[in-house]
PQR file of N, CA, C, O and H, with PARSE charges and radii, in Angstrom:
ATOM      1  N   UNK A   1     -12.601  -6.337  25.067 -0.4000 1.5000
ATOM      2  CA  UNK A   1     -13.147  -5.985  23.781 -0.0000 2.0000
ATOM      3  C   UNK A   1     -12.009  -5.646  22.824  0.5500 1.7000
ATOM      4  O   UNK A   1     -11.305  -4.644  22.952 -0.5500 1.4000
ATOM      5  N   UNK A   2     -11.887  -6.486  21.926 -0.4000 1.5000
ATOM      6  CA  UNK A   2     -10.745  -5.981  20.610 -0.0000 2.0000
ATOM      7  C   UNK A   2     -11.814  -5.134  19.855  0.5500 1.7000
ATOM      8  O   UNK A   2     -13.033  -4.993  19.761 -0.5500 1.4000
ATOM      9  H   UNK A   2     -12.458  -7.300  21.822  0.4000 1.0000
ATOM     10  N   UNK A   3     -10.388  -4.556  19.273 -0.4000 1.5000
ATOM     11  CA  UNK A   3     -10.773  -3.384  18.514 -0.0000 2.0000
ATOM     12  C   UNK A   3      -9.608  -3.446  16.996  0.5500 1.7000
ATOM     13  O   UNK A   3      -8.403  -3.198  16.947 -0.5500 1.4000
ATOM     14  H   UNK A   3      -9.398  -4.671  19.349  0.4000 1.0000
ATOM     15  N   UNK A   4     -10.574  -3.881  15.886 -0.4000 1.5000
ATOM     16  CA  UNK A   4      -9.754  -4.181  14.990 -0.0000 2.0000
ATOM     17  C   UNK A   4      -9.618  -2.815  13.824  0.5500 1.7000
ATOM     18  O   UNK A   4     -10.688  -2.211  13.760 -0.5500 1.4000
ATOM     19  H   UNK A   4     -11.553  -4.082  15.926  0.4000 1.0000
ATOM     20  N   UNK A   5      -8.678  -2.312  13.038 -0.4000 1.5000
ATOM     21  CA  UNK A   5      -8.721  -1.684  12.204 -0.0000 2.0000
ATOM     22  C   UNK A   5      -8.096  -2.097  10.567  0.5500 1.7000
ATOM     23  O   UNK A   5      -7.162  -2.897  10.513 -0.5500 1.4000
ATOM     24  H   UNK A   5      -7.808  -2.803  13.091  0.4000 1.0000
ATOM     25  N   UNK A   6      -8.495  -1.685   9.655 -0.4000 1.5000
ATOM     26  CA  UNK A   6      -8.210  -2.338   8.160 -0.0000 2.0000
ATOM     27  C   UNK A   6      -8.013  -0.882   7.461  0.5500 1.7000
ATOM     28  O   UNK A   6      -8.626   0.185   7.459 -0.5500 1.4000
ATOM     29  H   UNK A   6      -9.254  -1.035   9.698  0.4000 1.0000
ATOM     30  N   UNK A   7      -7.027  -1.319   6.969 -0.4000 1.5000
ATOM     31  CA  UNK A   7      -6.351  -0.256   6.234 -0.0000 2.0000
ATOM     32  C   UNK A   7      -6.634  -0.494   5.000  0.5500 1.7000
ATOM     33  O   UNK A   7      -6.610  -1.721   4.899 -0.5500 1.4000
ATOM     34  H   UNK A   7      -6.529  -2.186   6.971  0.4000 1.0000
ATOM     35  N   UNK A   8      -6.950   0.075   3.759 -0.4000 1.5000
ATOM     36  CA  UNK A   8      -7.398  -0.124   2.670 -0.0000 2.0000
ATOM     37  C   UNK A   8      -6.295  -0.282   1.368  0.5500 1.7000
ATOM     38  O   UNK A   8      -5.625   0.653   0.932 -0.5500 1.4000
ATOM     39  H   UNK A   8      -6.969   1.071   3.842  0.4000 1.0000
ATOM     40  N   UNK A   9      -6.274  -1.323   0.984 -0.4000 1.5000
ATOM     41  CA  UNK A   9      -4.824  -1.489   0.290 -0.0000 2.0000
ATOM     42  C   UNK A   9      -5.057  -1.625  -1.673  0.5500 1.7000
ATOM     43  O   UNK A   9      -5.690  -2.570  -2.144 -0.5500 1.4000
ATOM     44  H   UNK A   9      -6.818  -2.083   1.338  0.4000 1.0000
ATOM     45  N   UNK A  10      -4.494  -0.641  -2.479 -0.4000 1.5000
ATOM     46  CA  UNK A  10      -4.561  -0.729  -3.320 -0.0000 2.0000
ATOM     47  C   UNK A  10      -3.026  -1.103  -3.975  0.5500 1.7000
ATOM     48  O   UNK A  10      -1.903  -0.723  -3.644 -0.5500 1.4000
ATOM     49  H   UNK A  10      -3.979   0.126  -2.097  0.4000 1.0000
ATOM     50  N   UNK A  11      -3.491  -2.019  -5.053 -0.4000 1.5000
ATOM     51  CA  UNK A  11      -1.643  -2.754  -5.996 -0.0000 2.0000
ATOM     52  C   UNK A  11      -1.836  -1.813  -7.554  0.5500 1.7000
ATOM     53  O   UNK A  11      -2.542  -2.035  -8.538 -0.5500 1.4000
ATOM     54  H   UNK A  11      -4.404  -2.327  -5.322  0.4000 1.0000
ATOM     55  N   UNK A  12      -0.916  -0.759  -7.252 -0.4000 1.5000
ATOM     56  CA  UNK A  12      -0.662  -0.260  -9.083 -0.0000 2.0000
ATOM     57  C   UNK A  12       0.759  -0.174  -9.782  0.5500 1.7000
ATOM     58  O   UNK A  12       1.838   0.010  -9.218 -0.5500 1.4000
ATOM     59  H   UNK A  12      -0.343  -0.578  -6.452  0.4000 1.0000
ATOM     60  N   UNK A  13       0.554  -0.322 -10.942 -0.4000 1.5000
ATOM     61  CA  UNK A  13       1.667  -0.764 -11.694 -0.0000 2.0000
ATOM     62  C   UNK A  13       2.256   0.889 -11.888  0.5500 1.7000
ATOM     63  O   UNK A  13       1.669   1.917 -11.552 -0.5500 1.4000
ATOM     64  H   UNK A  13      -0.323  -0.471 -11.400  0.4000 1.0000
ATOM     65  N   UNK A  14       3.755   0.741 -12.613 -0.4000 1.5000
ATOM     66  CA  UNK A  14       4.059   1.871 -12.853 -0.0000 2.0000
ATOM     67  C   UNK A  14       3.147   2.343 -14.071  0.5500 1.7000
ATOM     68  O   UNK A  14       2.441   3.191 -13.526 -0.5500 1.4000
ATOM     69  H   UNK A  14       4.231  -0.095 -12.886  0.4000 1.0000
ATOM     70  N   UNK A  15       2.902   2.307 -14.901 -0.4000 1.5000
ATOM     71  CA  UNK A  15       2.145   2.874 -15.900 -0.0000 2.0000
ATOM     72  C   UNK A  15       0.676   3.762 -15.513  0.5500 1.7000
ATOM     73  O   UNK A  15       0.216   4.863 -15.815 -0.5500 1.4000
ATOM     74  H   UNK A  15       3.476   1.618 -15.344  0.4000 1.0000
ATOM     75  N   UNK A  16       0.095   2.172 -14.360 -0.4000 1.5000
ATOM     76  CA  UNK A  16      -1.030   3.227 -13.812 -0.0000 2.0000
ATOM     77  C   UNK A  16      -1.010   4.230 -13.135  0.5500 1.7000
ATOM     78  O   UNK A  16      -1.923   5.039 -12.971 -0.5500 1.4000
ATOM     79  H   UNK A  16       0.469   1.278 -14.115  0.4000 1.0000
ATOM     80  N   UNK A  17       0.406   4.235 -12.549 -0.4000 1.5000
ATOM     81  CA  UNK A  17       0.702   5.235 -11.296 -0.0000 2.0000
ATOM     82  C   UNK A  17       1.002   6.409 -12.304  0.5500 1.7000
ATOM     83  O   UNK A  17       1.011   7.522 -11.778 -0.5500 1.4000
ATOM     84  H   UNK A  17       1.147   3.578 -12.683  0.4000 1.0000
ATOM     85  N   UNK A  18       1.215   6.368 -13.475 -0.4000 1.5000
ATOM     86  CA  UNK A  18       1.815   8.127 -14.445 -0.0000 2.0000
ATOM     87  C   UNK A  18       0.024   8.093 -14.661  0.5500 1.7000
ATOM     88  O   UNK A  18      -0.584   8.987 -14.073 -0.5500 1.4000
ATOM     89  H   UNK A  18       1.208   5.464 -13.902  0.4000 1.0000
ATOM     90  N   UNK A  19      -0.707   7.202 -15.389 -0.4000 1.5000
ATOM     91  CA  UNK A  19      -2.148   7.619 -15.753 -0.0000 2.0000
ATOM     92  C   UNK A  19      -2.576   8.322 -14.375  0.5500 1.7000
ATOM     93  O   UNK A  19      -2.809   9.527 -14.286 -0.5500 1.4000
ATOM     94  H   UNK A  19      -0.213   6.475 -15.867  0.4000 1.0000
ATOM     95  N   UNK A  20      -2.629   7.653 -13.597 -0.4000 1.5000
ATOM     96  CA  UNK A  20      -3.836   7.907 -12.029 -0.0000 2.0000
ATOM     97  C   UNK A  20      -3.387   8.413 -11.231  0.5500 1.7000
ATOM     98  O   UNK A  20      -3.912   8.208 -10.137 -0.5500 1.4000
ATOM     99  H   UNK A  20      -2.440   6.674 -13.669  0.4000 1.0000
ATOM    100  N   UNK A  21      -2.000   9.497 -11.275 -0.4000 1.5000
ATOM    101  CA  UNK A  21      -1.516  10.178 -10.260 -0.0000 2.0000
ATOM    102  C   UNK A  21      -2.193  10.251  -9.292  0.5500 1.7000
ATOM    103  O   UNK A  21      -2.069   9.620  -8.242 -0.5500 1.4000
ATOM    104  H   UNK A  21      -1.573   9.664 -12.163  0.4000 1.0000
ATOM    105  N   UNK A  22      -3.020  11.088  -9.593 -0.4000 1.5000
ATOM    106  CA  UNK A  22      -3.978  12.228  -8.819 -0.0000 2.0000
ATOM    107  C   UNK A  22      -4.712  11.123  -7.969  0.5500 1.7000
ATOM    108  O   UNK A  22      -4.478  10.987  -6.768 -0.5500 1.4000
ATOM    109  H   UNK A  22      -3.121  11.601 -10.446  0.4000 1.0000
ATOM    110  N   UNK A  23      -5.384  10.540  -8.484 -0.4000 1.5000
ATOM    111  CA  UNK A  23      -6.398   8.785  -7.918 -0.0000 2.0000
ATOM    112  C   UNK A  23      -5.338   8.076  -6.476  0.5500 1.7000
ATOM    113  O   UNK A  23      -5.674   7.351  -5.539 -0.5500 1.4000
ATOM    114  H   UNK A  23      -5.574  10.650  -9.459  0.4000 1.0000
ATOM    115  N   UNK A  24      -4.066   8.642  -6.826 -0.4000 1.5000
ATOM    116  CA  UNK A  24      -3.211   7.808  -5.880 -0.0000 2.0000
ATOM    117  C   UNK A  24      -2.721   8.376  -4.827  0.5500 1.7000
ATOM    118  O   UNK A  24      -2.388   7.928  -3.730 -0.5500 1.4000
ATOM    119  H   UNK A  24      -3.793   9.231  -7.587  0.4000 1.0000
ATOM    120  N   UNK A  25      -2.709   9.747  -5.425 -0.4000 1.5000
ATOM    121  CA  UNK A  25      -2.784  10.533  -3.929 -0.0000 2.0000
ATOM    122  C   UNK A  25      -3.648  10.941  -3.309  0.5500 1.7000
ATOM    123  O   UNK A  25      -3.460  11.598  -2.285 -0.5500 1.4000
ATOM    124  H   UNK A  25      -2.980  10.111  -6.316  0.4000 1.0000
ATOM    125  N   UNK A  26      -5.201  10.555  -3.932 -0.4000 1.5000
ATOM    126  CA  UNK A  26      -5.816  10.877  -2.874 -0.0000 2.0000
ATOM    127  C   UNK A  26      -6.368   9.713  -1.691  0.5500 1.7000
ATOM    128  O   UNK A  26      -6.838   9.808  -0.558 -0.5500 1.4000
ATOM    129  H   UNK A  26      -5.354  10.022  -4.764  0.4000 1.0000
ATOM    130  N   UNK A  27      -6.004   8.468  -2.710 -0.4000 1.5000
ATOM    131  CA  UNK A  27      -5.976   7.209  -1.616 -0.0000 2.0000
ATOM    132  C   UNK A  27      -5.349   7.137  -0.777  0.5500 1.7000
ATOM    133  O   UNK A  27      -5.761   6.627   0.264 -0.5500 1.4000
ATOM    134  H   UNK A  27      -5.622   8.391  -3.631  0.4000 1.0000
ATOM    135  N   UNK A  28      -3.843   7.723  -0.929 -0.4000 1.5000
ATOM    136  CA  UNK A  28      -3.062   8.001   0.137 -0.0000 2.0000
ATOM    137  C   UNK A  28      -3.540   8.719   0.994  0.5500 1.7000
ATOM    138  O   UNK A  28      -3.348   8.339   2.149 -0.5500 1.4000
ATOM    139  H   UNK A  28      -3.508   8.138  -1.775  0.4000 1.0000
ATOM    140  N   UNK A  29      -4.315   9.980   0.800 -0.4000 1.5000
ATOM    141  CA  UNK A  29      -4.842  11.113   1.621 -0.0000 2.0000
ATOM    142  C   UNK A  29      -5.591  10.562   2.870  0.5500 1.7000
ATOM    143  O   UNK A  29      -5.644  11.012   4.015 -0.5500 1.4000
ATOM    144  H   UNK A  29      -4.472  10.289  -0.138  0.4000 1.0000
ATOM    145  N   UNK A  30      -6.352   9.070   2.117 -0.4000 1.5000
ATOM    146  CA  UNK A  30      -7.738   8.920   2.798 -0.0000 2.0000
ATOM    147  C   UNK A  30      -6.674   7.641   3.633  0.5500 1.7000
ATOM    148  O   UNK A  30      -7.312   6.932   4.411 -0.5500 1.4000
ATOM    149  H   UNK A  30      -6.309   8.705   1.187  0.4000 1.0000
ATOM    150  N   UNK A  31      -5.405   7.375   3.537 -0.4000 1.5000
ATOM    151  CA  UNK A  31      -5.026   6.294   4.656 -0.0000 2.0000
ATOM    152  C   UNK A  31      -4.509   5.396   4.168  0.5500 1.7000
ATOM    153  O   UNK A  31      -3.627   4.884   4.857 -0.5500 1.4000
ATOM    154  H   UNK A  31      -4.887   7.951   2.904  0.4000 1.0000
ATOM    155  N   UNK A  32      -4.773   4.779   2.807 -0.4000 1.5000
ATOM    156  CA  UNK A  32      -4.783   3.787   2.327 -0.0000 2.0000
ATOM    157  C   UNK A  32      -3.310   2.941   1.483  0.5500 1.7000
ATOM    158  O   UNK A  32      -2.806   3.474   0.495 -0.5500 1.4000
ATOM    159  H   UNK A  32      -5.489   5.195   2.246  0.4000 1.0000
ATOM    160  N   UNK A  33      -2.955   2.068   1.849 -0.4000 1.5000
ATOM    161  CA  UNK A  33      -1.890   1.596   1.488 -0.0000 2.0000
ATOM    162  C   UNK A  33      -1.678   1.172  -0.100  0.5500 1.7000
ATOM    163  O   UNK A  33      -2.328   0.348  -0.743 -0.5500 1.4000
ATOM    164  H   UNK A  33      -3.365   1.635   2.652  0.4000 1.0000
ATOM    165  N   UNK A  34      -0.683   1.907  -0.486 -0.4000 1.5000
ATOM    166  CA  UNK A  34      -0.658   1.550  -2.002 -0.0000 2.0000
ATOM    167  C   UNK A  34       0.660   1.351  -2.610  0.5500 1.7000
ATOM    168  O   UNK A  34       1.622   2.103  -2.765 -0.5500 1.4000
ATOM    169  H   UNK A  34      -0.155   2.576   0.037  0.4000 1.0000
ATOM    170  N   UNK A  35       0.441   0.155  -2.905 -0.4000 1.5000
ATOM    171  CA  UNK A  35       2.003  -1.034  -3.595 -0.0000 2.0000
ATOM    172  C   UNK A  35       2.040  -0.788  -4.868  0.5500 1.7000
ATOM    173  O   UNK A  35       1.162  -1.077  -5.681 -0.5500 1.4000
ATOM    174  H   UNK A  35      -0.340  -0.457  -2.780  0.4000 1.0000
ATOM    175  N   UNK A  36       3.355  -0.090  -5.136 -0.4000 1.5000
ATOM    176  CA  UNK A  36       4.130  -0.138  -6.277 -0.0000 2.0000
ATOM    177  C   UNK A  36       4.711  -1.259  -7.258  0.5500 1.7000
ATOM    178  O   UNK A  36       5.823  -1.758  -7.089 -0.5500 1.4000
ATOM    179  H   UNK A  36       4.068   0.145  -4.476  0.4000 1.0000
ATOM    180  N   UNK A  37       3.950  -1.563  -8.177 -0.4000 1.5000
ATOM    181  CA  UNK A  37       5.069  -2.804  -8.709 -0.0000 2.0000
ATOM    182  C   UNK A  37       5.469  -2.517 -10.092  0.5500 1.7000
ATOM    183  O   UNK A  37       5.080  -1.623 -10.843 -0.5500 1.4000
ATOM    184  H   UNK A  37       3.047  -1.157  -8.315  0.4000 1.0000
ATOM    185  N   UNK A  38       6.162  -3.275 -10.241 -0.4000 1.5000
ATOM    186  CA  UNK A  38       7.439  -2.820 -11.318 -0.0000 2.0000
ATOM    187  C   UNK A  38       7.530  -4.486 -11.870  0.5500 1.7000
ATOM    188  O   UNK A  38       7.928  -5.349 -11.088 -0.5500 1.4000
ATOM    189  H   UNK A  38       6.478  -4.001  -9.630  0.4000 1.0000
ATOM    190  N   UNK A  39       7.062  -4.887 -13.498 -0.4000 1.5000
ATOM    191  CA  UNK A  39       6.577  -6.105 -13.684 -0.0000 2.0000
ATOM    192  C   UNK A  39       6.392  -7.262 -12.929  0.5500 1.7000
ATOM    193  O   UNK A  39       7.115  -8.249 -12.800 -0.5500 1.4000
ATOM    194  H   UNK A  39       6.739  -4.186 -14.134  0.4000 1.0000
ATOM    195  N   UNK A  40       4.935  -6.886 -12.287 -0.4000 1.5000
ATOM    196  CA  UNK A  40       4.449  -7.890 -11.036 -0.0000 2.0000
ATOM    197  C   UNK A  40       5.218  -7.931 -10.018  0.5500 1.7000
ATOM    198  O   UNK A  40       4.892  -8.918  -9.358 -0.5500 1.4000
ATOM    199  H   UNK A  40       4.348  -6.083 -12.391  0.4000 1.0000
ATOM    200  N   UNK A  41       6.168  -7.322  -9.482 -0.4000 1.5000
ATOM    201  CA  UNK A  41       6.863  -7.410  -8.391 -0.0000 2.0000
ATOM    202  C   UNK A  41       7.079  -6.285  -7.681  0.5500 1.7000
ATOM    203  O   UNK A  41       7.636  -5.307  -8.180 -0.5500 1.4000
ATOM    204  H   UNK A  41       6.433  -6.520 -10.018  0.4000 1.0000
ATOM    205  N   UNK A  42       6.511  -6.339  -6.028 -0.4000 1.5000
ATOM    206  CA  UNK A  42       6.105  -5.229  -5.664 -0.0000 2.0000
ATOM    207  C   UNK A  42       7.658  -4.645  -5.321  0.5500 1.7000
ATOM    208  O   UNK A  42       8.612  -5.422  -5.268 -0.5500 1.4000
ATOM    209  H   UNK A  42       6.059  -7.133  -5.623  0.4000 1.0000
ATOM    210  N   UNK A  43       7.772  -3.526  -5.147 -0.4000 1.5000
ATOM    211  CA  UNK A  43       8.736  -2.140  -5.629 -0.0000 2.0000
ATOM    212  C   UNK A  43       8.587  -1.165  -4.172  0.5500 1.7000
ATOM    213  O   UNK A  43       9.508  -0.884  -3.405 -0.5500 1.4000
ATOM    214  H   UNK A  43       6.997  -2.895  -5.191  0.4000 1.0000
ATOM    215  N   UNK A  44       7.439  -0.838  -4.080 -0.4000 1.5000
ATOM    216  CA  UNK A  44       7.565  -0.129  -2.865 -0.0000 2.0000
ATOM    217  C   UNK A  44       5.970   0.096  -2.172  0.5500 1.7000
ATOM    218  O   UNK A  44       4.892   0.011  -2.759 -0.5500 1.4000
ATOM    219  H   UNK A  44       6.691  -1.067  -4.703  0.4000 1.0000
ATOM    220  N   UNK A  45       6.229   0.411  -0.726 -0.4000 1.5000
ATOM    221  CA  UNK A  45       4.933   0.958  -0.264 -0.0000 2.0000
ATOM    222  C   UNK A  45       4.746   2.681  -0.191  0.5500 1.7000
ATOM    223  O   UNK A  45       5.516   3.528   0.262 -0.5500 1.4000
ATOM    224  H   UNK A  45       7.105   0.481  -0.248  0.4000 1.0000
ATOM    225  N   UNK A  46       3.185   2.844  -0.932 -0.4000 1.5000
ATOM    226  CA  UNK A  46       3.204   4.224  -0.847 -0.0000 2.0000
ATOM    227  C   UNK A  46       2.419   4.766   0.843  0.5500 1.7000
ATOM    228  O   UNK A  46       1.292   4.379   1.152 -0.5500 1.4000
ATOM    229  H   UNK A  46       2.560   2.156  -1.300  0.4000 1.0000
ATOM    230  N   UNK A  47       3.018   5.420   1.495 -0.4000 1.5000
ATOM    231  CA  UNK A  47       1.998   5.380   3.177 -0.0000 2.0000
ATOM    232  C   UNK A  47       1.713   7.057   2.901  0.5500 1.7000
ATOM    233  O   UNK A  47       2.181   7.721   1.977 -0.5500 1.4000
ATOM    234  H   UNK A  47       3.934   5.734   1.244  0.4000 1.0000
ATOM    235  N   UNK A  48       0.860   7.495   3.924 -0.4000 1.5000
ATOM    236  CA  UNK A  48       0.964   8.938   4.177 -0.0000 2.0000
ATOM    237  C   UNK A  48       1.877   9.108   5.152  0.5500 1.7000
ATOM    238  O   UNK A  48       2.022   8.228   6.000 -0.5500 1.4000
ATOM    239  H   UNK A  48       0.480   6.955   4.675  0.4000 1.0000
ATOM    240  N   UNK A  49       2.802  10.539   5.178 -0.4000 1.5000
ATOM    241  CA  UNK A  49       3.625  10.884   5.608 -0.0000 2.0000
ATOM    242  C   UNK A  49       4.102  10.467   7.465  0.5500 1.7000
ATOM    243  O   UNK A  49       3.699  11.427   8.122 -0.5500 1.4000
ATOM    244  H   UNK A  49       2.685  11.253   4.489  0.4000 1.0000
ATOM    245  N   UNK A  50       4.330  10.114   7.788 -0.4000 1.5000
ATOM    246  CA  UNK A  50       4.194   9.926   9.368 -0.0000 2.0000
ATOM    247  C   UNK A  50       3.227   8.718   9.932  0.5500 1.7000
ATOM    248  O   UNK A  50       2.824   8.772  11.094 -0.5500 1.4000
ATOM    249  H   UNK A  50       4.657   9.334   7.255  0.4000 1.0000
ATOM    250  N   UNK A  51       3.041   8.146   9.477 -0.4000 1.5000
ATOM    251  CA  UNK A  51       1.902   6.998   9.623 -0.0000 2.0000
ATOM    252  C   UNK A  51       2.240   5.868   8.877  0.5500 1.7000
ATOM    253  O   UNK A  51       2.422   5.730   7.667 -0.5500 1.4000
ATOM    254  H   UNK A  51       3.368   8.103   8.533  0.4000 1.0000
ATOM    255  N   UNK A  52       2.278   5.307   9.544 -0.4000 1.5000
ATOM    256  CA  UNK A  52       2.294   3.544   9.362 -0.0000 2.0000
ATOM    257  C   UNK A  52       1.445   2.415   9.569  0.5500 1.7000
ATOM    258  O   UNK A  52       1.355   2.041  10.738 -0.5500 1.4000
ATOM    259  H   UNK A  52       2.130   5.419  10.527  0.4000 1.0000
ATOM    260  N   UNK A  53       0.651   1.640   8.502 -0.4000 1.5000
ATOM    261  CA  UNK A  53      -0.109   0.924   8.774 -0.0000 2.0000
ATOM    262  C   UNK A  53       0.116  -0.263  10.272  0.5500 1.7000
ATOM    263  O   UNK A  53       0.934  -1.029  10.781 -0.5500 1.4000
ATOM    264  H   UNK A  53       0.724   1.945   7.552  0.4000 1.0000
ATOM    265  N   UNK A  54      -0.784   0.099  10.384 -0.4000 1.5000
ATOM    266  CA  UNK A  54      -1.374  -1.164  11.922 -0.0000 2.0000
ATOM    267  C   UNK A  54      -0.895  -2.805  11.452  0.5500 1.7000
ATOM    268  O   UNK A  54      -0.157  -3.629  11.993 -0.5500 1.4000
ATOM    269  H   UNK A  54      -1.449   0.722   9.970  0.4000 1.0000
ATOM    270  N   UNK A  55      -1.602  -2.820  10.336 -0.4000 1.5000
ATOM    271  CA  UNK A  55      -2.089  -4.215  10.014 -0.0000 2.0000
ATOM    272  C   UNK A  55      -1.741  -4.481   8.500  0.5500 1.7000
ATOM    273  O   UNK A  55      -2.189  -3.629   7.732 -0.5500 1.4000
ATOM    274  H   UNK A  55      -2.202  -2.151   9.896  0.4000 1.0000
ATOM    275  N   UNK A  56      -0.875  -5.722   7.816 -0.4000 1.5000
ATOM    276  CA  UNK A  56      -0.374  -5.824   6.694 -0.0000 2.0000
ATOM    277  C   UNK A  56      -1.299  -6.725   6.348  0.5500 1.7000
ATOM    278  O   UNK A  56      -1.991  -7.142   7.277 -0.5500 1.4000
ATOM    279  H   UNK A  56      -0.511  -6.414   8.440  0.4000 1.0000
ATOM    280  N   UNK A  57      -1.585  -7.294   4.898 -0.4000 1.5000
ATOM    281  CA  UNK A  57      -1.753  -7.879   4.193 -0.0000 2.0000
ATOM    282  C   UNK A  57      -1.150  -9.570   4.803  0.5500 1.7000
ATOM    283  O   UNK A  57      -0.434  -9.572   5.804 -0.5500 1.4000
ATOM    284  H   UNK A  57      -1.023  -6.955   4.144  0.4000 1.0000
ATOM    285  N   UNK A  58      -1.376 -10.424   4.369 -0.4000 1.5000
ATOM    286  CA  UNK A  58      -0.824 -11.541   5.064 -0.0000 2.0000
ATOM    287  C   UNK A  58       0.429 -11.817   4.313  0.5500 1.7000
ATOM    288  O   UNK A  58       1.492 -12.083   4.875 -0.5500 1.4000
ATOM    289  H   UNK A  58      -1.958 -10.422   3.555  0.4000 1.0000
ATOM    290  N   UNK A  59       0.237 -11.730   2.725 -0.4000 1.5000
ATOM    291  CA  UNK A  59       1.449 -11.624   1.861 -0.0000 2.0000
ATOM    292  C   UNK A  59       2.911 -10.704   2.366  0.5500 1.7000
ATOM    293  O   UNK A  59       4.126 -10.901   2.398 -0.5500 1.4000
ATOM    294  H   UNK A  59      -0.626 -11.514   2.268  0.4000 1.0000
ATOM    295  N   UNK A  60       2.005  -9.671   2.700 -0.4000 1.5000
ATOM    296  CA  UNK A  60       3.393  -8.817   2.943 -0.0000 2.0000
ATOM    297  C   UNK A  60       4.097  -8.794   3.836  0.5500 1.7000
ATOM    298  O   UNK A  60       5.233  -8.326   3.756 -0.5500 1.4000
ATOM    299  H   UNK A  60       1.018  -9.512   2.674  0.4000 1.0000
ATOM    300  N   UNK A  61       3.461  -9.427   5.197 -0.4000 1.5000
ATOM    301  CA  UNK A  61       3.764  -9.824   6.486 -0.0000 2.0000
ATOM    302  C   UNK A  61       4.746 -11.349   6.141  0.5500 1.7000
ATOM    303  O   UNK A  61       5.544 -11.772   6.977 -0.5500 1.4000
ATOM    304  H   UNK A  61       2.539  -9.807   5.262  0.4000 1.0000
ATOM    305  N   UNK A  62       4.564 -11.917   5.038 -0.4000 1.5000
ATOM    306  CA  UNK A  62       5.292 -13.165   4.896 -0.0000 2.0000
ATOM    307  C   UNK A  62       6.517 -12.960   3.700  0.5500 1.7000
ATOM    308  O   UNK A  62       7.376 -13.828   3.544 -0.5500 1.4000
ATOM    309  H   UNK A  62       3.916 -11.573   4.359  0.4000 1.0000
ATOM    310  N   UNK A  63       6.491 -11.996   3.070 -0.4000 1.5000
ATOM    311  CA  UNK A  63       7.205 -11.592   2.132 -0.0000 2.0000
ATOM    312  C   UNK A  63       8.614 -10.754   3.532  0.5500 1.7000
ATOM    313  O   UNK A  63       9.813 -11.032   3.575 -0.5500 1.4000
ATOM    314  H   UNK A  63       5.793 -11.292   3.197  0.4000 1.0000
ATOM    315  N   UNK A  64       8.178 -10.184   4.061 -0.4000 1.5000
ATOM    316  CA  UNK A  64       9.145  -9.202   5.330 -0.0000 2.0000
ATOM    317  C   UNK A  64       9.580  -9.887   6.231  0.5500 1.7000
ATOM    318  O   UNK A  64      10.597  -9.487   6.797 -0.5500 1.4000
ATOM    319  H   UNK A  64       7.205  -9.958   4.027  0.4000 1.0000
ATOM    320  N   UNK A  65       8.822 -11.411   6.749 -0.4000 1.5000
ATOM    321  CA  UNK A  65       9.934 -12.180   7.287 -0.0000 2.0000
ATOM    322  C   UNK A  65      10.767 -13.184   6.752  0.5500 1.7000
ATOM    323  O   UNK A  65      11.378 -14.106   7.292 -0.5500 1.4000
ATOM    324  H   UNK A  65       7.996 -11.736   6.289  0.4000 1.0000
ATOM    325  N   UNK A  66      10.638 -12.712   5.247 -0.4000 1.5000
ATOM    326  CA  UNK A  66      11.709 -13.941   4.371 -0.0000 2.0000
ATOM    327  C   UNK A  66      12.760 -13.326   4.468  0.5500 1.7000
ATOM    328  O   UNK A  66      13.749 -13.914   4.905 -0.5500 1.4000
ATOM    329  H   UNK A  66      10.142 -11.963   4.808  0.4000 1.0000
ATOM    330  N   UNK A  67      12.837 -11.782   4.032 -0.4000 1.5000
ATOM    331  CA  UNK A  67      13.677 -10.921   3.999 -0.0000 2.0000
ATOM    332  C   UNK A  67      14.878 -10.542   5.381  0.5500 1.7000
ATOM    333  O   UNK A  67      15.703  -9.638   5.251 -0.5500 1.4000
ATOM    334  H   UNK A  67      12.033 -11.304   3.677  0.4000 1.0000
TER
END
């Protein structure tokens, strides 16, 4: 029996990230992966402290083995 899990992934720009602080940490709170980008180009991942997502995005999984 697999047992799959999905991490909930939100993409915000810097501008939204000064409006929606608060909105972004609490997505973080609840688990959820949230990409920084800096004109359309993602910048960084936001995780909660000690925890690392299971399971990437397919983009980002192909973006990390170009690198």
């Amino acid at each position: 029996m697999a047992i799959f899990a999905i991490v909930a992934h939100m993409e915000i720009d810097e501008r939204e990230l000064l409006n929606r602080c608060s909105q972004v940490i609490e997505a973080v709170r609840r688990g959820e992966l949230v990409v920084l980008t800096v004109c359309g180009e993602a910048l960084a991942d936001i995780v909660p402290h000690g925890e690392r997502p299971r399971w990437f995005a397919r983009r980002v999984l192909e973006k990390r083995a170009c690198s």
